[in-house]
C-alpha positions as a Markdown table, in Angstrom:
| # | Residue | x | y | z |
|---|---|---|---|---|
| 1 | Unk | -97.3 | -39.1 | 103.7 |
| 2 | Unk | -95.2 | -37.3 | 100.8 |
| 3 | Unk | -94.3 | -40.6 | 99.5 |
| 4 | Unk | -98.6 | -41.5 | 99.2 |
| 5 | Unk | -99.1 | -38.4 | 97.6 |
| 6 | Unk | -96.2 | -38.9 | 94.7 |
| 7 | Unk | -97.4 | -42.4 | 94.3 |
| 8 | Unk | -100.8 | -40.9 | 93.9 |
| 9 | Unk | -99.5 | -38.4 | 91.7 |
| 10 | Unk | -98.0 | -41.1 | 89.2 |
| 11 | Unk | -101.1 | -42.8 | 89.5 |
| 12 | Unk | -102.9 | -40.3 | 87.9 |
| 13 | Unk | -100.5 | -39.9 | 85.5 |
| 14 | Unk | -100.6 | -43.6 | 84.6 |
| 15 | Unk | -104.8 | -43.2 | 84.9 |
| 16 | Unk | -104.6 | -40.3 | 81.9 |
| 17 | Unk | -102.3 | -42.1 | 79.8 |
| 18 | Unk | -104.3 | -46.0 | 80.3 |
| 19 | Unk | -107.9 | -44.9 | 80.7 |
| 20 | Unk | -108.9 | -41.9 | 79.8 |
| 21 | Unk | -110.7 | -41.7 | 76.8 |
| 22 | Unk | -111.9 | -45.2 | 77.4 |
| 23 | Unk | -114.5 | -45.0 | 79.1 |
| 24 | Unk | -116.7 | -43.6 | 77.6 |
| 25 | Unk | -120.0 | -41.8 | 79.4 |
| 26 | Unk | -121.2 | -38.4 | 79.2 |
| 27 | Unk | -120.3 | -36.4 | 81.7 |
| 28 | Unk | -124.0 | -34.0 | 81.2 |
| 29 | Unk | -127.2 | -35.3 | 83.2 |
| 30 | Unk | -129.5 | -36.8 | 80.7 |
| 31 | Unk | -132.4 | -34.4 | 80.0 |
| 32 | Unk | -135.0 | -36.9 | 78.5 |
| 33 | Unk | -135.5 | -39.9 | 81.2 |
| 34 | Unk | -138.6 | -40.9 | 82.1 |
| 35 | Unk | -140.1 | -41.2 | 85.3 |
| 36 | Unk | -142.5 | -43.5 | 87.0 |
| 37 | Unk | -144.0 | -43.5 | 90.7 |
| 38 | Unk | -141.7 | -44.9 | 93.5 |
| 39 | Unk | -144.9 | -47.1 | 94.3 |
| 40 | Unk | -144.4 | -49.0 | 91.4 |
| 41 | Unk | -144.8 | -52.7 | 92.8 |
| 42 | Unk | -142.1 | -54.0 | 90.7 |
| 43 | Unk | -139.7 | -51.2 | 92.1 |
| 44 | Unk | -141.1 | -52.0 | 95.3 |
| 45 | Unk | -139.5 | -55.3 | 94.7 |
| 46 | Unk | -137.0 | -54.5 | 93.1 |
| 47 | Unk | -135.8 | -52.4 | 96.2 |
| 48 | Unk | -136.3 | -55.1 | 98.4 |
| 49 | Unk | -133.8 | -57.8 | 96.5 |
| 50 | Unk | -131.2 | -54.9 | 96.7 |
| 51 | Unk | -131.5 | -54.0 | 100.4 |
| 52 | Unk | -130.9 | -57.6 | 101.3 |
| 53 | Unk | -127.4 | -57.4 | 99.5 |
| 54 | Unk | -125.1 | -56.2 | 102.8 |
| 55 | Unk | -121.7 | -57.6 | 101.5 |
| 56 | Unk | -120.8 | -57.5 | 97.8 |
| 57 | Unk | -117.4 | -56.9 | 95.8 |
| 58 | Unk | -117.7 | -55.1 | 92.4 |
| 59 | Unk | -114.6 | -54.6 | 89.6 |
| 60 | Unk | -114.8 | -52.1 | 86.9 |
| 61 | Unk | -113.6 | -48.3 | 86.1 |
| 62 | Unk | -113.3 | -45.0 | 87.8 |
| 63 | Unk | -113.2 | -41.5 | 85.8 |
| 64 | Unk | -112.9 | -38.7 | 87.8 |
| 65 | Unk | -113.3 | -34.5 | 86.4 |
| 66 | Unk | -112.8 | -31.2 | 89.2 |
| 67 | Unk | -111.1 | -28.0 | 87.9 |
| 68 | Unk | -107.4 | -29.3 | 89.2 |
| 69 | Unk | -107.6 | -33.1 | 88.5 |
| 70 | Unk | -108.5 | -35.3 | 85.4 |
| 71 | Unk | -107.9 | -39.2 | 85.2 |
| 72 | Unk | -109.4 | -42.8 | 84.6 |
| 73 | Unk | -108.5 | -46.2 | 87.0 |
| 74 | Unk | -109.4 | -49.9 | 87.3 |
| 75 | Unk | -111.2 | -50.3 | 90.5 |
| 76 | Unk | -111.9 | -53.6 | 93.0 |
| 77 | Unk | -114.5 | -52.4 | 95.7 |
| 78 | Unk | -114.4 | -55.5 | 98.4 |
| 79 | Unk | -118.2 | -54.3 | 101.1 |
| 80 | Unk | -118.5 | -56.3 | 103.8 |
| 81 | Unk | -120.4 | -53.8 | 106.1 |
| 82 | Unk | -119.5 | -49.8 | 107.1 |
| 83 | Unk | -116.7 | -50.8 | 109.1 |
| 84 | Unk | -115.2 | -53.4 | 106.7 |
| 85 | Unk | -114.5 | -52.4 | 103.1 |
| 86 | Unk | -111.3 | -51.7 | 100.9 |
| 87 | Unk | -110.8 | -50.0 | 97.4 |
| 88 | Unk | -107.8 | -50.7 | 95.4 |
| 89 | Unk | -107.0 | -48.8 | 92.3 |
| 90 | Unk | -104.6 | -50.0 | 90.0 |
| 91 | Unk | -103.6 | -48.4 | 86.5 |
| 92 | Unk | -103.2 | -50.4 | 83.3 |
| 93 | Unk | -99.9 | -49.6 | 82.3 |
| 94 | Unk | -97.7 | -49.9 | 85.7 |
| 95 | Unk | -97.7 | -51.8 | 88.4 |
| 96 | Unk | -98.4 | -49.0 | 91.1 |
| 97 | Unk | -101.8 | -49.3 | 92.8 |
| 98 | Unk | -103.5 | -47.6 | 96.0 |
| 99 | Unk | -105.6 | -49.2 | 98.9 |
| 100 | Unk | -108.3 | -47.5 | 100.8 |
| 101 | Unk | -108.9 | -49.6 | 103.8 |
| 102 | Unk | -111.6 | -49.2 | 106.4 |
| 103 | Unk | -111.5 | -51.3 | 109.4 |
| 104 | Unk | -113.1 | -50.4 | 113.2 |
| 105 | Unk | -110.1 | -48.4 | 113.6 |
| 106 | Unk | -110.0 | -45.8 | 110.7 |
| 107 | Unk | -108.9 | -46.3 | 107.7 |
| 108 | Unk | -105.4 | -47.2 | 105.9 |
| 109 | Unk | -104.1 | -46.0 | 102.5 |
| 110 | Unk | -101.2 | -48.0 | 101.2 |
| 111 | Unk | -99.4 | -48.4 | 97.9 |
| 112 | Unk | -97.8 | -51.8 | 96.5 |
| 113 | Unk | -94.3 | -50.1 | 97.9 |
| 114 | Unk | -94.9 | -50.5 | 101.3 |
| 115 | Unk | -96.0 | -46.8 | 102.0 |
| 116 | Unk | -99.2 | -46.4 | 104.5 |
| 117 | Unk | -100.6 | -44.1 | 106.8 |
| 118 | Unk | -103.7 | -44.3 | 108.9 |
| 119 | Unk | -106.1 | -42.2 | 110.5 |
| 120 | Unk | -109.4 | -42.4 | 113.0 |
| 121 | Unk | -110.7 | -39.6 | 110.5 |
| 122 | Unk | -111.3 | -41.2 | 106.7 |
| 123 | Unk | -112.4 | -38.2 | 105.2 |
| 124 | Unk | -109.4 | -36.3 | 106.5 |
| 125 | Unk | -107.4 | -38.8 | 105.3 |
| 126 | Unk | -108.4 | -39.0 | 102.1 |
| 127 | Unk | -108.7 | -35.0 | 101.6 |
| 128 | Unk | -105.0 | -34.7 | 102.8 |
| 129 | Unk | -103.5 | -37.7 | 100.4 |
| 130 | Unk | -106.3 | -37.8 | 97.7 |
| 131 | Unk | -107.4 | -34.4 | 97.8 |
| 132 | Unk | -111.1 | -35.5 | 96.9 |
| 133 | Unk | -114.1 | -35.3 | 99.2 |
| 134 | Unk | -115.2 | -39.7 | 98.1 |
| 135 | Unk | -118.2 | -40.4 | 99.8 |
| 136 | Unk | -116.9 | -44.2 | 100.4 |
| 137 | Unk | -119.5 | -44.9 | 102.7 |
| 138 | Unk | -122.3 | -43.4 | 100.9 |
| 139 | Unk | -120.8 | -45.2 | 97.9 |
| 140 | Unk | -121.5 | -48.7 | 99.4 |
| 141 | Unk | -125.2 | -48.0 | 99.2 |
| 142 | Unk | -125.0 | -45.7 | 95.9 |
| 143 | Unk | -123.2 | -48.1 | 94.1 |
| 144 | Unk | -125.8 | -50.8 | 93.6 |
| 145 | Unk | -128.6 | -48.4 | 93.4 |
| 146 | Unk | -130.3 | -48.1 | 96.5 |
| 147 | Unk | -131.3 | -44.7 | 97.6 |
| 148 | Unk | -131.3 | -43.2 | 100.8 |
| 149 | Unk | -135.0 | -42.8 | 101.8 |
| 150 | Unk | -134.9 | -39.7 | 102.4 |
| 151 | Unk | -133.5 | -38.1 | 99.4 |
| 152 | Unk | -135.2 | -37.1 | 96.6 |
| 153 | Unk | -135.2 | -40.1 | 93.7 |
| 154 | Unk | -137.0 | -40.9 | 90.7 |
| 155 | Unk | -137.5 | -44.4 | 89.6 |
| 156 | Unk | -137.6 | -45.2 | 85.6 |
| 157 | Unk | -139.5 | -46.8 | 83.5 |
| 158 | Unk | -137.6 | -49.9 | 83.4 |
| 159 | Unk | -138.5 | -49.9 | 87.1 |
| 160 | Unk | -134.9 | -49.4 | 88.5 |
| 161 | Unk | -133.3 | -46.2 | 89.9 |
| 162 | Unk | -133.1 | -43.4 | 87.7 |
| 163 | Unk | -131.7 | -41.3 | 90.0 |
| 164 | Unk | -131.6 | -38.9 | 93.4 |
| 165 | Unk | -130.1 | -35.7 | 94.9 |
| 166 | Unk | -128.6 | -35.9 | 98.2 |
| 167 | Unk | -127.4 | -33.5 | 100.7 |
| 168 | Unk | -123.9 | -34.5 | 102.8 |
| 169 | Unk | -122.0 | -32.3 | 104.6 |
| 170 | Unk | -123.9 | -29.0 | 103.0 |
| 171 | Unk | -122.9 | -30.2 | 99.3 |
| 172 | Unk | -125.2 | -31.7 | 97.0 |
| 173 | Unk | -124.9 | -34.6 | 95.1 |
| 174 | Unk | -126.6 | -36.1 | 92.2 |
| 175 | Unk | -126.6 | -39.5 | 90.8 |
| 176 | Unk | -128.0 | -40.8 | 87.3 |
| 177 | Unk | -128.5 | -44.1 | 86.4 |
| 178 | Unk | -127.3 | -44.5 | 83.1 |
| 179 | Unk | -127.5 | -48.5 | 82.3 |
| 180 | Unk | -128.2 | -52.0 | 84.4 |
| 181 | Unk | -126.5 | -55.1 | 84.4 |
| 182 | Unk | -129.7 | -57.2 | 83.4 |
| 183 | Unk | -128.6 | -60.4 | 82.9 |
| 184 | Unk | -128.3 | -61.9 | 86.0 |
| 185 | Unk | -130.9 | -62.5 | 89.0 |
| 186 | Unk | -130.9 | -58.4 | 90.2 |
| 187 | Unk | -130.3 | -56.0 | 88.3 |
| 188 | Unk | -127.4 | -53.9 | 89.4 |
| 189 | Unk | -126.0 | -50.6 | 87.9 |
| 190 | Unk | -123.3 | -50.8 | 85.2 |
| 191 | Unk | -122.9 | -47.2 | 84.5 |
| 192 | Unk | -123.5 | -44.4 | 87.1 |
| 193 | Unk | -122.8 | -40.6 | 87.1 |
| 194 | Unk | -122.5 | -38.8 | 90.4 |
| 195 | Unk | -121.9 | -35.3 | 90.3 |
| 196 | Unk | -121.5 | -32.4 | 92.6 |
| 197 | Unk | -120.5 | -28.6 | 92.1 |
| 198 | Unk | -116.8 | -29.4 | 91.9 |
| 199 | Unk | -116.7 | -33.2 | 91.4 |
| 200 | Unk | -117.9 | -35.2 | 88.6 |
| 201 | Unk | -117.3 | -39.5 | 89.0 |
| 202 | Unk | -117.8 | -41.8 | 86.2 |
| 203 | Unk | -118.4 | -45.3 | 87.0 |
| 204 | Unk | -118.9 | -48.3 | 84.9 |
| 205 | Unk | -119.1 | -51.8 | 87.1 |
| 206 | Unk | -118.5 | -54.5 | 84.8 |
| 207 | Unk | -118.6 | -57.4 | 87.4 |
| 208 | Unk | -120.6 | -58.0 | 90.0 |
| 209 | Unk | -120.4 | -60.8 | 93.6 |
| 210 | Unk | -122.8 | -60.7 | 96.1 |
């Protein structure tokens, strides 16, 4: 477990150093988006396309901002459904990199030294190694902009997800929409903002495989 942790800890060191200041997206809510009705029958169908995407991989960066913890990584999100997924994150300027695997049994962190440790609990397990409270399986959804239908979201004017407010686990997060991949059959996010009290998560996609 100790050795997870220090691997994590020269992660992030290696994430400051690498990635920092390179990706670049506010970390403040936009304040002038404009919103259209979530009838909209080309949001309709837009919502549709992405609801029939169940597995998909997607590479790109991760920032991440609380009060104790600053740092950017590479990312390779691998969905296949809520029992089937795995994150590696991998910095630019060493060769260390941590897995976040979720299987029907728990989930497994590992590092490229051969350190692992599992649990039935994921969010225990990545509180105690990470420290960070990751919605992974919220992300699977979040990630290519489909909103849970019960949360409170606003669809812009370019007909996509804007964003939502969500409650889990009594904290509440927000997401904002800041760009779309639009070349390409669906549009899917390229740069998202989710945000809670503590937590702030930068993420820029920059490939997409479904």
């Amino acid at each position: 477990m100790h050795s997870l942790k220090n691997v994590f800890f020269v992660l992030c060191i290696g994430f400051v150093l690498s990635a920092c200041t390179s990706l670049d997206i506010d970390s403040n809510r936009p304040t002038d988006v404009q919103h259209i009705d979530r009838n909209d029958p080309a949001w309709q169908q837009h919502l549709q396309k992405i609801q029939t995407i169940h597995a998909y991989a997607a590479q790109g960066q991760l920032g991440y901002i609380s009060a104790k913890e600053r740092f950017s990584t590479r990312f390779d999100w691998q969905y296949r459904h809520p029992k089937a997924y795995t994150l590696l994150l991998s910095s630019t300027i060493s060769s260390a990199t941590l897995k976040f695997e979720m299987t029907n049994q728990g989930m497994t962190i590992s590092d490229n030294k051969g350190n692992r440790r599992s649990e039935a609990d994921a969010k225990m397990l990545l509180r105690d190694i990470v420290g960070m409270d990751i919605p992974l399986e919220q992300l699977a959804v979040w990630l290519k902009g489909q909103p849970d239908p019960t949360s409170d979201y606003q669809v812009g004017t370019n007909h996509l997800l804007a964003g939502f407010s969500y409650r889990l686990d009594g904290t509440l997060w927000t997401a904002d929409y800041l760009n779309y991949h639009s070349g390409q059959a669906i549009a899917l996010p390229r740069d998202i903002l989710l945000k809670n009290a503590a937590q702030t998560l930068k993420i820029r996609v920059d490939n997409w495989q479904y």
